[in-house]
C-alpha positions as a printed NumPy array, in Angstrom:
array([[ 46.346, -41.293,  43.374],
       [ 46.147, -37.605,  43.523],
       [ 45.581, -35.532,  46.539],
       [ 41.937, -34.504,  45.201],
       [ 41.101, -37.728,  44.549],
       [ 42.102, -39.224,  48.21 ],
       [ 40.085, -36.496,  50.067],
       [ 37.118, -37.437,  48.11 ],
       [ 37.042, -40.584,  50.157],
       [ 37.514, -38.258,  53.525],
       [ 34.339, -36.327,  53.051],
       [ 32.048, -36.847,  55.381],
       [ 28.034, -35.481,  54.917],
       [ 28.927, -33.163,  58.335],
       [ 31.78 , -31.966,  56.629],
       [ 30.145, -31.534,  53.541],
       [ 27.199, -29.503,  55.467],
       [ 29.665, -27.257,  56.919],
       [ 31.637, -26.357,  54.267],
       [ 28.838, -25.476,  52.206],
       [ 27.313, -23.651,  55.196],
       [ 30.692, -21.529,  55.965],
       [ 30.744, -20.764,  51.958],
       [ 27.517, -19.321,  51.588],
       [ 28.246, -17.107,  54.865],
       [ 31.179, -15.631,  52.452],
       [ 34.436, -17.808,  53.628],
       [ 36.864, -17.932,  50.645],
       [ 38.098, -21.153,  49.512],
       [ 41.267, -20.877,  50.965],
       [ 40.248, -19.958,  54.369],
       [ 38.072, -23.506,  53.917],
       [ 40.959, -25.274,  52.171],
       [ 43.335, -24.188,  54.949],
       [ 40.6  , -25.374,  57.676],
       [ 40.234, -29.123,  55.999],
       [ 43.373, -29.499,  55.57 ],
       [ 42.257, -29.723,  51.544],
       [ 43.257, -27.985,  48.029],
       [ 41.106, -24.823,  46.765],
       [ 40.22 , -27.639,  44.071],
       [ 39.067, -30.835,  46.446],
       [ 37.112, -27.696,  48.157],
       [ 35.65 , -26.057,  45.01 ],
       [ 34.551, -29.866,  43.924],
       [ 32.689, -30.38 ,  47.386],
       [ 30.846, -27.523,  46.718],
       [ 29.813, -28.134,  42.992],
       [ 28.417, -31.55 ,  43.549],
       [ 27.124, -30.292,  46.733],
       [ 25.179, -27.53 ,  44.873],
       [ 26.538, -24.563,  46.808],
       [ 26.32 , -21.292,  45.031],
       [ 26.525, -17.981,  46.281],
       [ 23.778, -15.342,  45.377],
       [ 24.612, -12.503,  42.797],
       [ 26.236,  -9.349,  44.467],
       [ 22.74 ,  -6.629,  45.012],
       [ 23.105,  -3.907,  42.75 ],
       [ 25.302,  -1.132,  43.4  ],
       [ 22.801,   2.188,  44.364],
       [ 22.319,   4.97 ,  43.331],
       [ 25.047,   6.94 ,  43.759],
       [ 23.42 ,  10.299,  45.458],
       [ 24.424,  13.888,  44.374],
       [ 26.415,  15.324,  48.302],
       [ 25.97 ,  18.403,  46.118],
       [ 22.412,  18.722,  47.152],
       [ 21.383,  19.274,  50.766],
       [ 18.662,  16.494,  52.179],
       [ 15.25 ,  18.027,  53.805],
       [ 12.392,  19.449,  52.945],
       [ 11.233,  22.302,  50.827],
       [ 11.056,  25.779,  52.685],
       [  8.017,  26.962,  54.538],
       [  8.639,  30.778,  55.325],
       [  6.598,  32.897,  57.337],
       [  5.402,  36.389,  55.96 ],
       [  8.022,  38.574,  57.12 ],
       [ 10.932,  35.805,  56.227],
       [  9.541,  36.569,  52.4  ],
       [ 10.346,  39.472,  50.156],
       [  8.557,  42.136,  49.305],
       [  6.327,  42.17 ,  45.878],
       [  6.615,  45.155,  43.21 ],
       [  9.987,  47.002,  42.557],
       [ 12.322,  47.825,  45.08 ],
       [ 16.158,  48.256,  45.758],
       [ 16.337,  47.133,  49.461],
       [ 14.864,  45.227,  51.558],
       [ 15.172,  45.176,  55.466],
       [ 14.081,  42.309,  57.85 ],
       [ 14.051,  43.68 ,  61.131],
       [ 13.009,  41.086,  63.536],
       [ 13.752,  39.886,  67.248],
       [ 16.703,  37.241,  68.221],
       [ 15.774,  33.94 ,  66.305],
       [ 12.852,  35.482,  64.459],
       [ 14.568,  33.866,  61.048],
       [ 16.369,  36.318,  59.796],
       [ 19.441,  34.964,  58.822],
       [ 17.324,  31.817,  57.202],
       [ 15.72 ,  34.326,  55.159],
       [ 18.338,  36.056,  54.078],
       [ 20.621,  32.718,  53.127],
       [ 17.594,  31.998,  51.123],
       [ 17.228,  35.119,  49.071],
       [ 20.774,  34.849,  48.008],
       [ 20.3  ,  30.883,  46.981],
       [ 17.383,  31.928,  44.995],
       [ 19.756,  34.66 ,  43.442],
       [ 22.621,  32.579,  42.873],
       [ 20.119,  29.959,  40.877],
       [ 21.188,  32.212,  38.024],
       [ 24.458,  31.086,  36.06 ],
       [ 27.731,  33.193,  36.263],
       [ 26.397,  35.385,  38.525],
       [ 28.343,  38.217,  41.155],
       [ 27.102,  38.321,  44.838],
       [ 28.516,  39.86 ,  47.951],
       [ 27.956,  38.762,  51.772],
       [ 28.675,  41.387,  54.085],
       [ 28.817,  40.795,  58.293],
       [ 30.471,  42.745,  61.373],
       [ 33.231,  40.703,  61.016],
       [ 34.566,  37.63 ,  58.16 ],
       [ 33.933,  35.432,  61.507],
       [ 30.591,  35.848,  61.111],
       [ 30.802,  35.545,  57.215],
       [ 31.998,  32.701,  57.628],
       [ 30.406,  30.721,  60.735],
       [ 26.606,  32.577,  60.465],
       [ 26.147,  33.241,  56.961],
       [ 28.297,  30.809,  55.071],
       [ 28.77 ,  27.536,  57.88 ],
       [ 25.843,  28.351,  60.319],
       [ 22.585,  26.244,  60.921],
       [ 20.8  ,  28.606,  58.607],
       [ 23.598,  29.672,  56.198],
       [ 24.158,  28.965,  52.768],
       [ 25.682,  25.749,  52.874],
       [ 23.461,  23.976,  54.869],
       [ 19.804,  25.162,  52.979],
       [ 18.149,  21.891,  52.657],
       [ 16.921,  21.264,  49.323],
       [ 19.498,  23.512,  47.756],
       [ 22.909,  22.919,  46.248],
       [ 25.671,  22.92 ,  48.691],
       [ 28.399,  25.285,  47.136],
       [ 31.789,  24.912,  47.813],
       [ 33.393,  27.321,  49.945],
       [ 37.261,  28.388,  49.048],
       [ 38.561,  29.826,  52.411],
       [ 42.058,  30.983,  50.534],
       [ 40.141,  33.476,  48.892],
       [ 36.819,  33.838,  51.216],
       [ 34.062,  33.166,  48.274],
       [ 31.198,  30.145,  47.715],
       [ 31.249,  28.978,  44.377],
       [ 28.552,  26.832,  43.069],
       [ 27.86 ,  24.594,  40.082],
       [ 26.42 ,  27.259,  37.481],
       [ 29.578,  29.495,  37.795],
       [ 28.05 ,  32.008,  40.145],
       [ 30.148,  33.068,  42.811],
       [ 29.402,  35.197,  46.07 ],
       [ 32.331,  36.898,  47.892],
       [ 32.344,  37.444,  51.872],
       [ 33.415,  40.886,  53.226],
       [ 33.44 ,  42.556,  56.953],
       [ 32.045,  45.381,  57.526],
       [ 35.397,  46.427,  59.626],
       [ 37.336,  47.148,  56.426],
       [ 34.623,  48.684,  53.99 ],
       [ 37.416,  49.892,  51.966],
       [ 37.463,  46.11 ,  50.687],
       [ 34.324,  47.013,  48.95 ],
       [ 36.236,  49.163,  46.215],
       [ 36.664,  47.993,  43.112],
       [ 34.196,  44.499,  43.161],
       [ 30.841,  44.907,  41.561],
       [ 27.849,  42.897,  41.857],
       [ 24.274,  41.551,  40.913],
       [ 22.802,  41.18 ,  44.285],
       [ 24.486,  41.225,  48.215],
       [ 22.798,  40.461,  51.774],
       [ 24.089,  42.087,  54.408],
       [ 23.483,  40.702,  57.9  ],
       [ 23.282,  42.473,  61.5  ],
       [ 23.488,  45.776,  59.733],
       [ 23.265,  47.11 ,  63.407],
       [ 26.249,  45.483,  64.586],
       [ 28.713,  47.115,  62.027],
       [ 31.658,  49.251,  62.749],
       [ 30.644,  51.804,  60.416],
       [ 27.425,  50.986,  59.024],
       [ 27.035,  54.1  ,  57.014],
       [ 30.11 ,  54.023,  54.689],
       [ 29.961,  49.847,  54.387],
       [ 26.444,  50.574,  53.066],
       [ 27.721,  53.468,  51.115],
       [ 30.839,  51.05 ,  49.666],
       [ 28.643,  48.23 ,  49.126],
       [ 25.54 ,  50.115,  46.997],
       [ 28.633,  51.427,  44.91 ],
       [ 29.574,  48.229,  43.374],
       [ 25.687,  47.143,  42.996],
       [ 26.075,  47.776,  39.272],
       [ 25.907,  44.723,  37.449],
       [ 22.399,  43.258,  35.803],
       [ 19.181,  44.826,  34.66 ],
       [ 17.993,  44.892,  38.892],
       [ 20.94 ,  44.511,  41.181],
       [ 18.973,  44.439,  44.872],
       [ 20.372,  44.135,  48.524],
       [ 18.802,  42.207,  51.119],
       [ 19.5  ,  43.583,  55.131],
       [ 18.856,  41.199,  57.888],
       [ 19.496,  42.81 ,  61.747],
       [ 18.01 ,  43.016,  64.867],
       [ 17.595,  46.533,  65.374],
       [ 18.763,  50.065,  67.278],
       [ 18.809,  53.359,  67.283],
       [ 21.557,  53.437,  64.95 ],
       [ 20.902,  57.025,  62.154],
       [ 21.962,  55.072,  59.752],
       [ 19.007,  52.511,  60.143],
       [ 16.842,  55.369,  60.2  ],
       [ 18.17 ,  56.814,  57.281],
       [ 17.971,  53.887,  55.446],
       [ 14.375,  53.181,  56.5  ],
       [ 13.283,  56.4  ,  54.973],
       [ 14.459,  56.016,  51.464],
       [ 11.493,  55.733,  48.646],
       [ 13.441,  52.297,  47.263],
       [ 13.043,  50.378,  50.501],
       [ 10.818,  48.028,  51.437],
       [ 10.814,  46.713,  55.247],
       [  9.266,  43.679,  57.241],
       [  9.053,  43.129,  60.809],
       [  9.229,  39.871,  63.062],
       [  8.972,  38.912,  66.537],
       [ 11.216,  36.369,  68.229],
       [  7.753,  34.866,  68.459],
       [  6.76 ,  34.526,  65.38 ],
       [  9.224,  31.816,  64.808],
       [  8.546,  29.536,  68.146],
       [  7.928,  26.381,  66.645],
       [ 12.048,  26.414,  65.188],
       [ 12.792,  27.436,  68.79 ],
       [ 13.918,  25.862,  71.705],
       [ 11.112,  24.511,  74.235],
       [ 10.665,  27.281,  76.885],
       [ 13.14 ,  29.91 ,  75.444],
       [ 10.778,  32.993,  75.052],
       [  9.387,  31.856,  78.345],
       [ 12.047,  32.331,  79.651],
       [ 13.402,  35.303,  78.75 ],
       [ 10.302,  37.082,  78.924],
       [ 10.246,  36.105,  82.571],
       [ 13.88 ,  38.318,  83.166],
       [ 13.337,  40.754,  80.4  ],
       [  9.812,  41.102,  79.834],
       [  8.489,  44.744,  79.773],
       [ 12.   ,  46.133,  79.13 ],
       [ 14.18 ,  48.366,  76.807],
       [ 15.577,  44.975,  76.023],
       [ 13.479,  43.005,  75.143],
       [ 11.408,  45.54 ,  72.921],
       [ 14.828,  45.687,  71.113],
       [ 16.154,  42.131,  71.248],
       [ 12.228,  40.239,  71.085],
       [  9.941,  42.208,  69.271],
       [ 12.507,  43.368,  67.075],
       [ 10.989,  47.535,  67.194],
       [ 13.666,  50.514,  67.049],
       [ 13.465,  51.59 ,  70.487],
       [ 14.143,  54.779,  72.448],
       [ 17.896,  56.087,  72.773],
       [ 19.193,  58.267,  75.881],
       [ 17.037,  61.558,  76.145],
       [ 14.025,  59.968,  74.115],
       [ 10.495,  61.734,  75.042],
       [  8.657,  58.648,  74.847],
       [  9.143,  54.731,  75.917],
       [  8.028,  51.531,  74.334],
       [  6.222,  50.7  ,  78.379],
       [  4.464,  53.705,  78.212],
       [  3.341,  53.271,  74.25 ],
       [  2.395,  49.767,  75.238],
       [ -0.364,  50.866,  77.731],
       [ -1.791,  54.2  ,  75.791],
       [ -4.136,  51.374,  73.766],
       [ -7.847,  51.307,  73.622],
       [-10.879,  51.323,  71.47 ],
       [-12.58 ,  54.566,  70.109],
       [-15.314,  55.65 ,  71.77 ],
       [-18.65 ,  56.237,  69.805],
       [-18.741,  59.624,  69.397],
       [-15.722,  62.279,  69.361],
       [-16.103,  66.367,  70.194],
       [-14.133,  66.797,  67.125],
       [-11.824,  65.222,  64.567],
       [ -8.651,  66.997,  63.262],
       [ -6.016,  65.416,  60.313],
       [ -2.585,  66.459,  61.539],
       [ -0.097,  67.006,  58.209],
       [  3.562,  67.365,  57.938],
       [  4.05 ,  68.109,  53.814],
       [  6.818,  66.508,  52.316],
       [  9.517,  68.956,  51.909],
       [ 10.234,  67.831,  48.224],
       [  8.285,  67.265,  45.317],
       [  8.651,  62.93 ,  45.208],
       [ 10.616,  60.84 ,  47.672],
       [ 10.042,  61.963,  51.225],
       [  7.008,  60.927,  52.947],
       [  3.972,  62.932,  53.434],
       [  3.277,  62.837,  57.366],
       [ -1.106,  62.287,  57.806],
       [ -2.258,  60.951,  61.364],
       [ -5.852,  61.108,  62.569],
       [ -7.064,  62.425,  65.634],
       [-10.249,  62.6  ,  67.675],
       [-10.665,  64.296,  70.78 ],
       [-13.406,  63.79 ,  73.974],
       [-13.549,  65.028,  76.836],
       [ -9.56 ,  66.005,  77.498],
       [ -8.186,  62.872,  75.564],
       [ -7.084,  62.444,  72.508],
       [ -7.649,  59.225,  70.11 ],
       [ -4.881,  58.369,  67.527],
       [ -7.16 ,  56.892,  64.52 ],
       [ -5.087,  56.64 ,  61.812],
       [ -1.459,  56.617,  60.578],
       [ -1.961,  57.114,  56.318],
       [  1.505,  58.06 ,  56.139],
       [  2.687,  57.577,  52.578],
       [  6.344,  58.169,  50.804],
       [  6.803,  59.385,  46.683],
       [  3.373,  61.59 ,  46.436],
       [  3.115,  64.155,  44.388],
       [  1.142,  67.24 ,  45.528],
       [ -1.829,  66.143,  44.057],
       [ -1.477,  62.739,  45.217],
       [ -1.27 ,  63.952,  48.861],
       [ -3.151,  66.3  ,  49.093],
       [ -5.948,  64.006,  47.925],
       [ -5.265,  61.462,  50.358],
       [ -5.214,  64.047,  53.125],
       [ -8.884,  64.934,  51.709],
       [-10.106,  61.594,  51.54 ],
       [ -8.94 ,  60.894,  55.39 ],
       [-11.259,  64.097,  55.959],
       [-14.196,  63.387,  54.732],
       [-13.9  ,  59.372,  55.631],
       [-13.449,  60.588,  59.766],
       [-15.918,  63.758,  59.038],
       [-13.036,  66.024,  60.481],
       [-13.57 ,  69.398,  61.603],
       [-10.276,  70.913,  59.93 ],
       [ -7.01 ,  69.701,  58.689],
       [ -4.426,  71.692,  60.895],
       [ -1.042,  71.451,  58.502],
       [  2.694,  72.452,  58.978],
       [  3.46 ,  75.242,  56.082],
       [  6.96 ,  75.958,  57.193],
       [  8.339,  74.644,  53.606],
       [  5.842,  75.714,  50.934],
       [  3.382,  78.232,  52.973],
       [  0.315,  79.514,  51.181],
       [  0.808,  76.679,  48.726],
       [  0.   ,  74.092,  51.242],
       [ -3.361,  75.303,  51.537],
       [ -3.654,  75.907,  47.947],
       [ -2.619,  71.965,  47.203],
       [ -5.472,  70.595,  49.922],
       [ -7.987,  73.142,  48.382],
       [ -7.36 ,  71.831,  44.856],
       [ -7.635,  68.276,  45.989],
       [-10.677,  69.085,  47.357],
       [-10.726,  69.42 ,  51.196],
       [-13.879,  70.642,  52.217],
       [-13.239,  70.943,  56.014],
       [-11.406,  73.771,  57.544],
       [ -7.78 ,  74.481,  56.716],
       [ -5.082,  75.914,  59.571],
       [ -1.931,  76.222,  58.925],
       [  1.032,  76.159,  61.284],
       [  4.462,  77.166,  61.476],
       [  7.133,  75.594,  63.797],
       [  8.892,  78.229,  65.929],
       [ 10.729,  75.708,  67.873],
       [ 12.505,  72.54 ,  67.599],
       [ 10.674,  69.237,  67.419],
       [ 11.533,  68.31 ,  71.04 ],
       [ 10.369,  71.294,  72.099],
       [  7.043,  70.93 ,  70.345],
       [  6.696,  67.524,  71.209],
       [  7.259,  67.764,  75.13 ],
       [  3.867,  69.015,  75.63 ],
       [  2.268,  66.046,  73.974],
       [  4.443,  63.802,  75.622],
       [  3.4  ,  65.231,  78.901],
       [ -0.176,  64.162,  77.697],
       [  0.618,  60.641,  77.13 ],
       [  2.381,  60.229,  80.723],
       [ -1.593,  61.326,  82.244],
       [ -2.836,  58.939,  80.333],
       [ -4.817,  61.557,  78.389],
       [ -3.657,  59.803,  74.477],
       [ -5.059,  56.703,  73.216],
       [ -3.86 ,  54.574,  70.654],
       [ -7.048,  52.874,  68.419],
       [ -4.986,  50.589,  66.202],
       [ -1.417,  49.54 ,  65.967],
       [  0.897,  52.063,  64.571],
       [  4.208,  50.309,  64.924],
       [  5.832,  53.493,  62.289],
       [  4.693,  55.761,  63.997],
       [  5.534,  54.71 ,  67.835],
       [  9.211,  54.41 ,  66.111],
       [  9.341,  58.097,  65.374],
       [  7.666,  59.041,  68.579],
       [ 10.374,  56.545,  70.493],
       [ 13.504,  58.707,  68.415],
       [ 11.618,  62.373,  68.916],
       [ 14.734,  63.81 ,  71.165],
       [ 16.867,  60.915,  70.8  ],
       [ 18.272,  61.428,  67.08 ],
       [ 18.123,  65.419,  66.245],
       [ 20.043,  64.334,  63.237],
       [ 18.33 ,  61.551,  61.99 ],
       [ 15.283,  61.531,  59.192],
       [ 12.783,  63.66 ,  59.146],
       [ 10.012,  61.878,  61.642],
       [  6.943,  62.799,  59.359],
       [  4.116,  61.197,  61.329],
       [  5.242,  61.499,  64.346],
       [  5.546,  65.755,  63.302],
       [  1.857,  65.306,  61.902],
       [  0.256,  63.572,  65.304],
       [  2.048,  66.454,  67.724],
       [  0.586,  69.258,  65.193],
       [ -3.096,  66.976,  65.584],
       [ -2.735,  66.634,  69.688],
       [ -1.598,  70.064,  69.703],
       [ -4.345,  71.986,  68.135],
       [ -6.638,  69.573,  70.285],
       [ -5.706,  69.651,  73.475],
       [ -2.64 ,  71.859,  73.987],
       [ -3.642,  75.206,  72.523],
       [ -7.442,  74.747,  73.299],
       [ -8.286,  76.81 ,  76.791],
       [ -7.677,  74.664,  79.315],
       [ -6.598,  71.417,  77.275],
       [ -3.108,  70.519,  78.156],
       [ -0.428,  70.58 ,  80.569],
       [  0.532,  74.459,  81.846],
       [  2.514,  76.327,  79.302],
       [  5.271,  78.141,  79.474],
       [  6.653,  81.357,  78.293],
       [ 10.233,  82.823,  77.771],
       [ 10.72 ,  86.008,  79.199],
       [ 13.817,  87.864,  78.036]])
């Protein structure tokens, strides 16, 4: 009699129970067969007759694509999206955490959608290529809903799926920008580079690919000339951020905090609110511009459009501030600054901000085209007087009268001119910098106000050789 045969006799219902039990649990039949004391076969038959069957493996899932990043769809706020219309650069100037490197890591992404396409990253240093822009909470590789790319550290580039390809730089060495050319770049903490002038300068050079190769800047800003430069060119297009504006992303208590050490200071206009402050020598302060706010009163003595012409046909901006005067104080209305008129074009704008405020005279700088100013606002159709001005001194040294006025209190600010406190902030700071157009047009307003009226403004003085 065989061995299978005898056991069958052996085989008690417990036995039975538990062997059928331990199978369906997922013992293998040699684990049982070793634990009876049995054959895989004497086993196998105990189970067949006992009706023991296992259940069919589940389906295998889905396998899911690590390409793509888990999360949910984007939800920017304003300043985090670019700007509409044409334009070559755009700047996001905004306060520590206000989103800027999230924004920028997203207007690559949406770039690099685009098959076989060039891009450049540029940051102070590759560190912070690599662990902000590339590796960081809000850099390219970790966009949720977007494709992960693959980073190659042997020679410092993401490469993703489509064959586009976007190579990281530092702006230490911005000779490393000769030679590459590309569709689109984002640069980030453009304030922070070693030489920010000639890594911008390198890096525009090799923008030559496509039908619309653009740049994207991200920084927290200073009073760096090259910002300021950049700021004043016709292609570039700028939005502003607080640290505030991007709370809910934040920790709990973090702006509390900080504006309980910092609040009220250089720093934290700089590093918060994310507004070009003062540098060393500066005539005015972001404290002092903070508390010149108010509402206009019903009625002014008079109302005067301050203009500083553009000093080029096209391109540079055509200073226009409004300002009403009462009683020995002086009432900023207006800021209708606006860059790339022609002569027509502003000098009808300055003759619509006329008539709209019913001002007595536009008082105008004519240092660059004269006669011609006043023949430009006639055409356009000013009706209100004309003066024109000439400046015999620098712009610190006009300006220090008005600034005097704003430390008595005697300026108000109706409105929020965040431009044109900016200019104000660099007036003696930055001799070197861009021309500051409205700032030049609201000294030339206050001053035909208050200063040179009889009695109106601080006591003058006068060089005697």
């Amino acid at each position: 009699m065989s061995q299978t045969r005898a056991g069958r006799g052996r085989w008690t219902q417990a036995k039975r129970d538990d062997i059928g039990r331990r199978f369906l649990a997922g013992e293998s039949l040699s684990s049982l067969a070793a634990r009876h004391d049995a054959t895989r076969a004497a086993i196998r038959g105990v189970l067949r007759r006992g009706g023991y069957k296992r259940p069919p493996p589940a389906p295998a899932a889905e396998p899911q694509d690590e390409t793509i990043n888990p999360g949910a769809p984007w939800s920017p706020h304003p300043a985090q999206q670019p700007p509409q219309g044409a334009w070559a650069t755009w700047v996001f100037l905004g306060g520590r955490g206000a989103g800027k490197t999230r924004a920028g890591a997203e207007w690559l992404a949406e770039r690099a959608r685009e098959p076989n396409r060039r891009l450049a990253l540029v940051g102070p240093t590759l560190h912070d290529v690599r662990e902000v822009m590339i590796d960081g909470v809000s850099g390219l590789r970790a966009l949720p809903g977007r494709e992960r790319p693959r980073y190659e550290g042997s020679r410092r580039r993401l490469r993703w799926a489509n064959g586009t390809v976007a190579y990281g730089f530092s702006a230490e060495d911005p000779d490393s920008l000769r030679g590459p050319q590309f569709h689109a770049a984002w640069a980030d903490e453009f304030c922070a580079w070693r030489h920010p002038a000639r890594t911008l300068a390198m890096l525009r050079l090799g923008l030559r690919l496509g039908d619309d190769p653009r740049l994207a800047i991200t920084a927290t800003p200073k009073p760096l000339r090259a910002l300021r430069a950049l700021l004043a060119e016709p292609s570039c297009r700028r939005t502003d951020a607080p640290t505030a504006t991007n709370a809910a992303n934040l920790s709990p208590g973090f702006l509390a905090g900080l504006e309980q050490l910092y609040g009220g200071t250089r720093l934290a206009e700089q590093e918060l609110e994310g507004r070009l402050v003062e540098g060393d020598g500066g005539l005015w302060r972001a404290e002092d511009l903070r508390r010149c706010r108010g509402a206009p009163p019903a009625r002014f003595d008079q109302v005067v459009v301050g203009v500083d012409p553009p000093a080029s046909a096209g391109g540079d901006a055509c200073g226009i501030v409004v300002v009403g005067a009462l009683e020995g104080r002086a009432f900023v209305l207006a800021d209708l600054t606006e860059r790339g008129l022609s002569p027509h074009g502003w000098g009808a704008r300055v003759a619509g901000a006329a008539r709209r405020f019913d001002a007595r005279r536009v008082v105008a700088e004519a240092n660059q085209g004269g006669e011609m100013v006043r023949a430009v606002l006639a055409a356009a159709g000013t009706a209100c007087a004309i003066r024109l001005v000439h400046a015999r001194f620098g712009k610190r040294a006009r300006a220090e009268p008005v600034a005097a006025l704003y430390e008595q209190g005697r300026v108000i600010h109706c409105g929020d001119f965040p431009a044109l406190e900016e200019e104000l902030m660099a007036l003696g700071a930055d001799e070197t910098g861009p021309s500051p157009d409205r700032a030049d047009a609201l000294v030339w307003a206050i001053t035909d106000l208050l200063v040179d009226r009889p009695g109106g403004g601080p006591p003058r003085m006068r060089m005697v050789r």
